[in-house]
C-alpha positions in Angstrom: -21.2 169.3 -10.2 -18.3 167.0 -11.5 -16.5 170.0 -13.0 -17.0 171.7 -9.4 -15.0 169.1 -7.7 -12.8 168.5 -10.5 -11.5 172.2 -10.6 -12.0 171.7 -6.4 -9.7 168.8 -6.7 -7.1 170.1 -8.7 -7.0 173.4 -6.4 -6.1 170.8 -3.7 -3.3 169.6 -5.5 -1.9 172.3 -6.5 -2.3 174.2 -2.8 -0.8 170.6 -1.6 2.4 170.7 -4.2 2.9 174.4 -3.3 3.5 173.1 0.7 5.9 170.7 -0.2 10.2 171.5 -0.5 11.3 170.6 -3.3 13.9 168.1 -1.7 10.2 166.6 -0.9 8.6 166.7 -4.3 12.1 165.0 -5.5 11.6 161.9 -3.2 8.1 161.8 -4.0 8.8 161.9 -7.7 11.2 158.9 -6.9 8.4 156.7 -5.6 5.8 157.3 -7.8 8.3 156.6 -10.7 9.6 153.4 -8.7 6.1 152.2 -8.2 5.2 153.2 -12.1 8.1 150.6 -13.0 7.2 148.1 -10.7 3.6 148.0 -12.1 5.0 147.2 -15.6 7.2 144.3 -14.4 4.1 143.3 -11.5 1.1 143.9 -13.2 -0.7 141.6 -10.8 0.4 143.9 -7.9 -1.0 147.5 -9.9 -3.8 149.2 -9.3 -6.8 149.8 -11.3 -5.9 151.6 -14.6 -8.0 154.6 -13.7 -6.2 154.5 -10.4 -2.3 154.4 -12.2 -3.6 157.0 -14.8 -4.3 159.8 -11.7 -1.0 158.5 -10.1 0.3 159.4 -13.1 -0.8 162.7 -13.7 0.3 163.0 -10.0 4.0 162.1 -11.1 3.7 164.5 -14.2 2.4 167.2 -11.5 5.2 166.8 -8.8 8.1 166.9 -11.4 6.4 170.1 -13.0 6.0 171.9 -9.8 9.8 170.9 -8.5 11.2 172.3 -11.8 9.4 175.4 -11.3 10.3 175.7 -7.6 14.3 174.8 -7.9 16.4 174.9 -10.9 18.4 171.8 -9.8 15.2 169.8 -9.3 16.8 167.8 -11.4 19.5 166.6 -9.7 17.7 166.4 -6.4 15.8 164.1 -8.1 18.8 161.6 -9.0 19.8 162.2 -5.2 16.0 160.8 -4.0 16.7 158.3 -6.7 19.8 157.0 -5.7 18.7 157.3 -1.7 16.0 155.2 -2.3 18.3 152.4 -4.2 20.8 152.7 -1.6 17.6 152.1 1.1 16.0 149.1 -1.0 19.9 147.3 -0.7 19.9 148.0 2.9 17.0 146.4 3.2 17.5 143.6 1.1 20.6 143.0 2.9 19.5 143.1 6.5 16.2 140.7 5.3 19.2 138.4 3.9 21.4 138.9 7.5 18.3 138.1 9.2 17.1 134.3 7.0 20.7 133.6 7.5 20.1 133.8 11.6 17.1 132.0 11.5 18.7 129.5 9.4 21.8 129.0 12.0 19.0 128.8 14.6 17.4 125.4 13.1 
């Protein structure tokens, strides 16, 4: 029965990497690997090891299946990188623009 929904389960994946653009697999990638590097500096914050080991996998999965899909998987892959650092600053900066408000407001 576990082998059942084990090839079940990875038919789902596959079926769901096969609906995604690869623009989409590339700023999926970028999260997983984001939150992959944050568990090594937070490992307070991770999940269970069985848990990162199937994220994992999943990373390993999206990357193949963008590669196949597009030749510059690649380099959409920096672009969801570098999308995602620019976001993180914006964010960082408006958190910063508001305590600086709520500071002037005490």
């Amino acid at each position: 029965m576990t082998a059942k929904r084990d090839n079940l389960n990875n038919q789902l994946l596959q079926t769901f990497l096969n609906t995604l653009s690869p623009n989409t697999l590339a700023a999926v990638a970028a999260e997983l690997e984001n939150s992959v590097e944050d568990w090594e500096f937070y490992p307070e914050d991770a999940p269970p090891e069985n848990i990162r080991q199937e994220l994992t996998n999943l990373l390993e999965q999206t990357l193949k299946r963008g590669r196949e899909q597009a030749p510059n998987f690649d380099d959409l892959l920096e672009e969801a990188r570098n999308a995602q650092d620019a976001d993180d600053w914006i964010s960082g900066r408006n958190q910063q623009v508001r305590q600086n408000w709520y500071s002037d407001l005490k």
